[in-house]
N, C-alpha and C positions, 0 to 999 in steps of 0.2 A: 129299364128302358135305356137309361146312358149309356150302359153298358151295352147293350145292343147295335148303338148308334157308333159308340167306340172301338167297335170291330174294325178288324182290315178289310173293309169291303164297302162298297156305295151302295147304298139304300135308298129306295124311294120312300115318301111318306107311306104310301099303301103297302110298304112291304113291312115296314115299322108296327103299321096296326095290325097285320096277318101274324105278325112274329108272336107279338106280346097278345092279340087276340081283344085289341080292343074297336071301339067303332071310328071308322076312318076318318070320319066329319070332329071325331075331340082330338085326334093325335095331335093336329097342329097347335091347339092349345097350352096342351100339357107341355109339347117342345119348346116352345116359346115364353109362356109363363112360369109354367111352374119349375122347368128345367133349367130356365133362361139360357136354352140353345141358340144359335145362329146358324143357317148356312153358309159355307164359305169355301171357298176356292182354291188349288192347290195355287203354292206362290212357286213360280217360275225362279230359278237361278242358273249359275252360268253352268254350273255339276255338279250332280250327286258325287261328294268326295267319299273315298273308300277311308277306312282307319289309318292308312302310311299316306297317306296324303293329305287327312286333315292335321296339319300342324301348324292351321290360323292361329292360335292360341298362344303358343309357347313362341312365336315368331313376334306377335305384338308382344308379350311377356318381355322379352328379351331387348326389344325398342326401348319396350317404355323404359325398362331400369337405365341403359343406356344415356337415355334422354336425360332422366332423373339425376344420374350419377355425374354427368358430366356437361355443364351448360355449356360448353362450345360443340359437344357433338352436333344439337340440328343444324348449325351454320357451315359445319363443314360437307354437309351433305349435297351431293349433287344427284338430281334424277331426273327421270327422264326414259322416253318412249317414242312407238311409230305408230299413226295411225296415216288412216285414208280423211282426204277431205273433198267436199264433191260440188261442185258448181250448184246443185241446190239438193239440198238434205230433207227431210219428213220433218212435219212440225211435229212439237211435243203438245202435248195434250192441254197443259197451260196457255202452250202460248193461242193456240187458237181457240179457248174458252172466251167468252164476253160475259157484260152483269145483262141479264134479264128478266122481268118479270114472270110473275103464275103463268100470265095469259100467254107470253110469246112462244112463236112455234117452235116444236124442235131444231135446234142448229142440225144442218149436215154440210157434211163432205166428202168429195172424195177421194179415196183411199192413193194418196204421193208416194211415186216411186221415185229412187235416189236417182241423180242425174249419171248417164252416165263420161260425162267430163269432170274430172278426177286426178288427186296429187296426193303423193304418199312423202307425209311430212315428217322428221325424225328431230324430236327438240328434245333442250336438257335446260333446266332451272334448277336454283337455290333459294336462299331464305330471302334474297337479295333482289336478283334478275334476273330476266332471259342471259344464259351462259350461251349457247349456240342452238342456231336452227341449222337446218339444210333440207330441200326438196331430192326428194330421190329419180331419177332419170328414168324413163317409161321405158317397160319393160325389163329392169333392174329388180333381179330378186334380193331380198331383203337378207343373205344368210350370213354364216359364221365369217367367210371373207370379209365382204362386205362392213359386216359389222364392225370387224377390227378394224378397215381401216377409218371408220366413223368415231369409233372409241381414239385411235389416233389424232382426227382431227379436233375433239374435244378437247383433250388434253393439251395440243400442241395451243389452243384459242385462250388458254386460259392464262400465255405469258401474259398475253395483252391487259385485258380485263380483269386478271386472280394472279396476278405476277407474286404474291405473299404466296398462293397456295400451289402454286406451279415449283415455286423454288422451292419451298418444304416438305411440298409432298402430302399436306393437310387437308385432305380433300377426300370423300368417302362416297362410290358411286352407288347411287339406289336405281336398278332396273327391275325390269321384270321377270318370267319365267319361260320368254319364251325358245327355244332351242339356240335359234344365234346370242341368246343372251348366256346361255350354258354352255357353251361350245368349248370343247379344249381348246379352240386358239383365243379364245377371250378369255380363256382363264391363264391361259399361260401368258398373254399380253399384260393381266391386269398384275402377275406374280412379277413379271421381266419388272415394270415401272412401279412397283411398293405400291400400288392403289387397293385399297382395302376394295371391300361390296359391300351391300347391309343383304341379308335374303328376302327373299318375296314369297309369300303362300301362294301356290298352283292356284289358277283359276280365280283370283282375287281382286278382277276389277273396282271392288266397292274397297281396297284398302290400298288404290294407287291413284297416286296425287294427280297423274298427267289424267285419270280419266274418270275419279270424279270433280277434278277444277279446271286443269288446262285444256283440255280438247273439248268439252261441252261449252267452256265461256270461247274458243275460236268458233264452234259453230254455230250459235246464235244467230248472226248472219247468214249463214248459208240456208237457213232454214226460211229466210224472209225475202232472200234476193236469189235472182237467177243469174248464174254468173256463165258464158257459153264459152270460154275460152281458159284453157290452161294457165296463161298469163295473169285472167283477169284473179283467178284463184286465190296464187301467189301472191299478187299485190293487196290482196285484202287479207290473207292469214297473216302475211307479214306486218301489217297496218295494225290489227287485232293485237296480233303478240306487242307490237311495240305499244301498243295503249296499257297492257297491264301494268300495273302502278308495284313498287315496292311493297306498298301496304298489302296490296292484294296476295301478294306468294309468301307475307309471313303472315297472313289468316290463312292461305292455305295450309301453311306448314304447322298454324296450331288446330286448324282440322285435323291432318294428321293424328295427331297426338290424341287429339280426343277420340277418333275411330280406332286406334289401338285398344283404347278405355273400353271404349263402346263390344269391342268382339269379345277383351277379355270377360266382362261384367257377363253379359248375353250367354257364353259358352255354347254358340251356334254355329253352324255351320258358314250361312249368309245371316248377316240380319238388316241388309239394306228393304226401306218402309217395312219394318215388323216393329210396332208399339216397345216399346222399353220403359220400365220406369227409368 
């Protein structure tokens, strides 16, 4: 019967007892007890990666000796990304659970849609601090242009703040994978001014820092307040970012480290909520 059930194909319990030919009132038994089966649900991820695309593996591989080999590598690291942020966001499932007893009724709600008043924010951190934000201008497509001259403006901010790493050049950018991040003029930018990259695995939100730390602790709030105004947006992601504490982006940056561990151990695809020892 395992073997039945571990077919490529979805079965119902009555098709389970028609198969093997037993009575349909013990199937659930046997699954349960004696099998110690469970039913259980396909886990959602961001894509099915093909074999030249899955190279999660050997990209954390490659970090971590990095890491290991050389204790100023993470400090020299700068990263950083773009997302949207919305006058009020969908709560997550925590935040709007309570403690209740047996007897109380079920909780409901209904189903929040994102607002849509809306700002597309592009920030970059270290082991340190917020290095640079900037709001991007409505209707302003995010591309290869664009980009570079974003990457410009980072570099140029860092006499101020990273004046040691602006003059030597010691400084290693971690982005993401997405086209203006690959773009011949961002590569040819980051080659003209000696700025290394680290690479990022396609499709790898669960192994980048902006989005599993910094864009989920900026939206907290958005998810509790209704913000109607463009301005009003701004003035609170800016507030947010300026509350995070040093402490705070070097536990992110040994998250980091440990989700490298975590993909190589795993040898999964995703393994964001999948049990691990």
């Amino acid at each position: 019967m395992r073997e039945i059930i571990r077919a490529d194909r979805r079965l119902t319990i009555r098709e389970v007892a028609e198969e093997v030919r037993i009575a349909f009132s013990t199937c659930p038994k046997i699954l349960t007890e004696d099998l110690q089966m469970r039913r259980v649900t396909a886990k959602f991820v961001p894509r099915l990666l093909t074999v030249e695309q899955n190279d999660r593996v050997s990209i954390c591989t490659d970090l971590r000796d990095r890491a290991q080999n050389n204790p100023n590598f993470m400090s020299s690291v700068i990263t950083g990304e773009e997302c949207w942020v919305y006058g009020c966001d969908t709560e997550t499932k925590q935040m709007s659970s309570q403690w209740n007893t047996a007897s109380s009724p079920q909780l409901k709600k209904t189903q929040q849609l994102k607002s849509n008043v809306k700002k597309r924010l592009i920030a970059f951190f270290d082991i340190d601090w917020l290095v640079r934000h900037e709001y991007v201008l409505r209707g302003q497509t995010i591309n290869k242009e664009f980009y570079k001259t974003a990457l410009q403006r980072l570099r140029d901010v860092l006499r101020r703040p990273r004046p040691e790493k602006w003059r030597s050049g010691n400084w290693i950018l971690h982005h993401d994978s997405f086209p203006a991040d690959r773009a011949d003029t961002t590569n040819e930018f980051l080659a003209k001014h000696n700025i290394p990259s680290l690479p990022h695995p396609p499709y790898s939100p669960d192994l980048a820092s902006c989005d599993f730390f910094l864009f989920p602790q900026l939206k907290k709030t958005m998810k509790v307040h209704q913000f109607y105004y463009i301005e009003e947006i701004q003035a609170n992601v800016t507030r947010q970012l300026r509350a995070i504490t040093k402490s705070d982006y070097q536990r992110c940056f040994r998250q980091w480290q440990e989700l490298w561990n975590k993909c190589i151990q795993t040898q999964e695809h995703y393994f964001e909520g999948d049990k691990t020892n």
